[in-house]
KOLLUMNU-496535 format. One line per 3 residues: number of its first residue (from 1); their letters; for each residue x, y, z of C-alpha. Coordinates in pm, 1 decimal, decimal comma, always signed. Example, Ala and Ser with C-alpha at 12.3 -4.5 7.8 and 13.67 -1.06 7.14 Angstrom:
REM KOLLUMNU-496535
1> as> +1230,0 -450,0 +780,0 ~ +1367,0 -106,0 +714,0
This chain:
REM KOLLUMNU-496535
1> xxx> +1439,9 +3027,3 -227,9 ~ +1256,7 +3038,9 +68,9 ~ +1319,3 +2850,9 +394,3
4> xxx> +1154,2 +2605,7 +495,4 ~ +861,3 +2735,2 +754,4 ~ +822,8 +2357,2 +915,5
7> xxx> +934,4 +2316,5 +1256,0 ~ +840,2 +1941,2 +1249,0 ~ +918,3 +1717,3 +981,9
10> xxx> +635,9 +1533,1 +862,5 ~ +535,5 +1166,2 +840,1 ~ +321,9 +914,7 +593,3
13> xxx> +130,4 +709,9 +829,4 ~ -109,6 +492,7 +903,7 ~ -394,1 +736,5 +1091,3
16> xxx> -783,9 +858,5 +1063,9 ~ -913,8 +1129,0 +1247,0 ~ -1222,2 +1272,6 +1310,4
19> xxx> -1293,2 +1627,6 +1321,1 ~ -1521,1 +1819,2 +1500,3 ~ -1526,8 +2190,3 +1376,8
22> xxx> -1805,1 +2403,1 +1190,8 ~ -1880,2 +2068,9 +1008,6 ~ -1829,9 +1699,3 +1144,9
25> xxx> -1637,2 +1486,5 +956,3 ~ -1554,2 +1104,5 +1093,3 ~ -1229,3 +828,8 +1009,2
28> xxx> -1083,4 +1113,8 +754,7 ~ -727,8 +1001,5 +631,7 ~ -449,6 +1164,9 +769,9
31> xxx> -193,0 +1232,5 +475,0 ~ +49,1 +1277,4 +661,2 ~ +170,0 +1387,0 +1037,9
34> xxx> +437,8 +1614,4 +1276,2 ~ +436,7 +1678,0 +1577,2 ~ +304,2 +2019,3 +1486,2
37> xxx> +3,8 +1898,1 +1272,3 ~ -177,8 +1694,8 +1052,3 ~ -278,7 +1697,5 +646,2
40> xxx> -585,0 +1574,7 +496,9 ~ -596,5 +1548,3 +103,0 ~ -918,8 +1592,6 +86,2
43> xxx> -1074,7 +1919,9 -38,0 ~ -1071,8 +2174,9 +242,9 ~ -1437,0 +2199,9 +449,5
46> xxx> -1330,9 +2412,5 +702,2 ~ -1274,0 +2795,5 +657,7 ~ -895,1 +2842,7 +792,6
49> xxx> -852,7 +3022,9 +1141,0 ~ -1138,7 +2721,1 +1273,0 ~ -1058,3 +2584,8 +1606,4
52> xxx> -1123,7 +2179,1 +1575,6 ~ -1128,4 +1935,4 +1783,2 ~ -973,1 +1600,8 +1666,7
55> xxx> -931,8 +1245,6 +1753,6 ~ -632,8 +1101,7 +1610,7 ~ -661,8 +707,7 +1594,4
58> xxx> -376,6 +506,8 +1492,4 ~ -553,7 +160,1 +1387,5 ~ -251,5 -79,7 +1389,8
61> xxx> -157,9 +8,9 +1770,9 ~ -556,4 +35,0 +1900,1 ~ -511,2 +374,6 +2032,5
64> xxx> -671,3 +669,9 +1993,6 ~ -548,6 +1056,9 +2126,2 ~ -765,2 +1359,4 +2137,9
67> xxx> -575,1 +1676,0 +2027,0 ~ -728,1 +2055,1 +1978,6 ~ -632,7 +2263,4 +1641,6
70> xxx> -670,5 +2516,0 +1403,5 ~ -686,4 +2511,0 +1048,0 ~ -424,8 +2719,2 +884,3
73> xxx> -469,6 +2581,9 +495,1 ~ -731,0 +2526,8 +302,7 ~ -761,3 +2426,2 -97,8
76> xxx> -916,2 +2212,4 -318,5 ~ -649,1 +2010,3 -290,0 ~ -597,2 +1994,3 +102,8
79> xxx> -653,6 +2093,7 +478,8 ~ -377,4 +2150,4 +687,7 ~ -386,8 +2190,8 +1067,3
82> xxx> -167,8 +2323,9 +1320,3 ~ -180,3 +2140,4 +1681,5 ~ -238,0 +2429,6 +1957,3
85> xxx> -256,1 +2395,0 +2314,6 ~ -133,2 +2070,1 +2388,8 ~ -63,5 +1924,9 +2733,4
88> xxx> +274,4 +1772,0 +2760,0 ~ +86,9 +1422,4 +2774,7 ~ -59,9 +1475,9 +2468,9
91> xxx> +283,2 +1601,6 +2327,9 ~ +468,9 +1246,8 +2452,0 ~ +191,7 +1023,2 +2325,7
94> xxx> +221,9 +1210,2 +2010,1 ~ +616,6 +1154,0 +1961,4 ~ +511,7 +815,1 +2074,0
97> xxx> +262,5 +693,3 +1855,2 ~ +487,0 +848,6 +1570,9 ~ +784,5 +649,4 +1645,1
100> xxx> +565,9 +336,7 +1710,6 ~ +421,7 +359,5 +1361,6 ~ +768,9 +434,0 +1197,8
103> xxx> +920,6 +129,0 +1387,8 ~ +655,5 -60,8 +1270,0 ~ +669,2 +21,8 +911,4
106> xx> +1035,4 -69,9 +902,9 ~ +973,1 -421,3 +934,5
């Protein structure tokens, strides 16, 4: 068996995001979360190695948070993308908004 490659564990939560690579796609479903990426199951529309530019928005606490990426999975089944070059900001508001949203669904 092979170990697990995931720094991050990852989260079901409520976030959209649009992306802004070779293609423009608005309020796509996040499938899930980490602190290292995001999912989208969704057929893949962006070839993988693509820089993107995201906005995260988390509709139940009215906030939004731009992040940079690049795509490192692609199928008919999925897109996955790996968070790069994040400013420590964007890395606390991250954790943040994660927590928030688990907190919230706990109620």
């Amino acid at each position: 068996m092979l170990p697990d490659a995931r720094l991050h564990p990852r989260f079901a939560i409520d976030a959209i995001a649009d992306v802004i690579g070779d293609e423009v796609v608005l309020a796509r479903p996040v499938a899930d979360l980490s602190l290292g990426g995001c999912r989208f199951a969704a057929p893949g529309w962006e070839e993988v190695g693509t820089e993107v530019q995201l906005v995260l928005s988390f509709p139940s606490l009215k906030t939004n948070l731009p992040l940079t990426g690049v795509v490192v999975r692609r199928s008919d089944r999925d897109l996955g993308i790996r968070f790069a070059q994040l400013t420590d900001e964007q890395k606390w508001a991250l954790r943040k908004h994660i927590r928030d949203l688990q907190r919230e669904a706990t109620r």
